[in-house]
Structures are given as structure tokens and as C-alpha cells.
N, C-alpha and C positions, 0 to 999 in steps of 0.2 A: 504494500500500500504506500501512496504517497502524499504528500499533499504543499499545498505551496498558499502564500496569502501576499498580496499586492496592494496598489491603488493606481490611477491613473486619472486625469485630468485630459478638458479638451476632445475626447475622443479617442487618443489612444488604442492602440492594438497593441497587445503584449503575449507570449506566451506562457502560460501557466506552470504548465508540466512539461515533461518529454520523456519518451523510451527509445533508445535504440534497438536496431534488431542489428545484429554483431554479425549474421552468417546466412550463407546462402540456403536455404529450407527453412527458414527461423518465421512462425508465424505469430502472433500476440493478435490479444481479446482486450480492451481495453474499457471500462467500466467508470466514466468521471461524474460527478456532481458538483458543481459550480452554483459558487451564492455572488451576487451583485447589489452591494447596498451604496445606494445615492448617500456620499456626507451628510453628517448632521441628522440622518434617517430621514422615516418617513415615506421611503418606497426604496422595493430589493426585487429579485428579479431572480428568479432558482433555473438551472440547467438540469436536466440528465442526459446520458448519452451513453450510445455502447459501439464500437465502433472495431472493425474484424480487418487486420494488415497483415500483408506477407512480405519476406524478402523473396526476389528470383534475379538470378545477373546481377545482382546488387544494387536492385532498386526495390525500394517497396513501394508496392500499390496498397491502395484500398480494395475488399473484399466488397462488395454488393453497397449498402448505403450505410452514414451514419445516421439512426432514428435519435431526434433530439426531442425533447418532451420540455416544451416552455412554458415558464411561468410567468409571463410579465406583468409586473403590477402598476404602470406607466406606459403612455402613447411612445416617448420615444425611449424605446427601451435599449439597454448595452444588447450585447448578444455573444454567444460562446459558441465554439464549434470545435472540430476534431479537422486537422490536415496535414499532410505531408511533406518534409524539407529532406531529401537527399533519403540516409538510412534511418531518421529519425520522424517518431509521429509525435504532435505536439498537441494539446489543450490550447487553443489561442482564444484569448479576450478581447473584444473592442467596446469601448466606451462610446459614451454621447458627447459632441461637440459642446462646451462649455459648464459641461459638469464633471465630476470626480465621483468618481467607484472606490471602492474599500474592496475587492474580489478576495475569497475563499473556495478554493478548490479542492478535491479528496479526489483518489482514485487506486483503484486495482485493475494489475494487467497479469494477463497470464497466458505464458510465452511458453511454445512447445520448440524444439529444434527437430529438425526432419533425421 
């Protein structure tokens, strides 16, 4: 399990988490919950997400979709997703343009080798 805690201002995109996958056959299951609380409170915005990546040639793809399950409690709400940079998949955050996020992320991956 992992977890990471942030903030960000303006809008911001930041990465939460990240797993590498090390080797070629290497596939990971990744399980995140993401919390987004506007400063000062008063409105937060909850993530879930599971999301299925493989290494092959030494790229990983994504496996079929990430299903995200949102909660936003605000018109312009942040927003969280699951995506891919080279051998690594990340949690990425973006905020709203001239507000500031407090972000809390958790998560569990579970990686088999071929």
C-alpha cells in the first residue's frame, strides 16, 4: 500500500503516486482513492479507481479502461485519473484554476511477473 498527501494552487497537475513495472511480462492491478479538499473547506471531491497495466518491449500499456467513480461536490470540480509515463503508471491530480487543493491519496497494486 501506498499513499502520498499534497496541495496545489491555480490548477495545477501533479502526480500523486507511481509504480514501476521493472521487467518484461511484469503486469500490476492498481486500486487508488483520492480525496480533494478546496482550503479553508467547505467542499472535497472523492476519487476511486482501478486500473489493469502490462509491461511488453518495454512499454507498458493500459489493459481495457480505467473505471473512475466520482464524487464531486462543486460545479468546477479538480479531477484524478490513472496514466502512463514510459515504465511507470502514475495517480495524476489537476486542480481548479485559482483555487488550492489539500489532495490525499491511498492505494494498493498488485504486480505479478510472467
Amino acid at each position: 500500500a501506498s499513499e502520498a498527501t499534497t496541495s496545489d494552487a491555480a490548477g495545477q497537475t501533479q502526480d500523486l503516486l507511481a509504480w514501476t513495472l521493472g521487467g518484461d511480462g511484469q503486469a500490476v492491478t492498481v486500486v487508488a482513492s483520492v480525496v480533494a479538499e478546496l482550503a479553508g473547506g467547505g467542499n472535497s471531491n472523492s476519487f476511486v479507481m482501478t486500473g489493469n497495466f502490462r509491461r511488453v518491449a518495454g512499454v507498458v500499456t493500459q489493459v481495457g479502461d480505467t473505471p473512475i467513480q466520482k464524487n464531486p461536490l462543486q460545479s468546477a470540480a479538480p479531477n484524478a485519473t490513472m496514466v502512463v509515463t514510459g515504465a511507470s503508471v502514475y495517480v495524476r491530480a489537476t486542480g481548479v484554476a485559482a483555487s488550492t487543493y489539500g489532495w490525499r491519496a491511498e492505494s494498493s497494486a498488485t504486480q505479478v511477473s510472467a
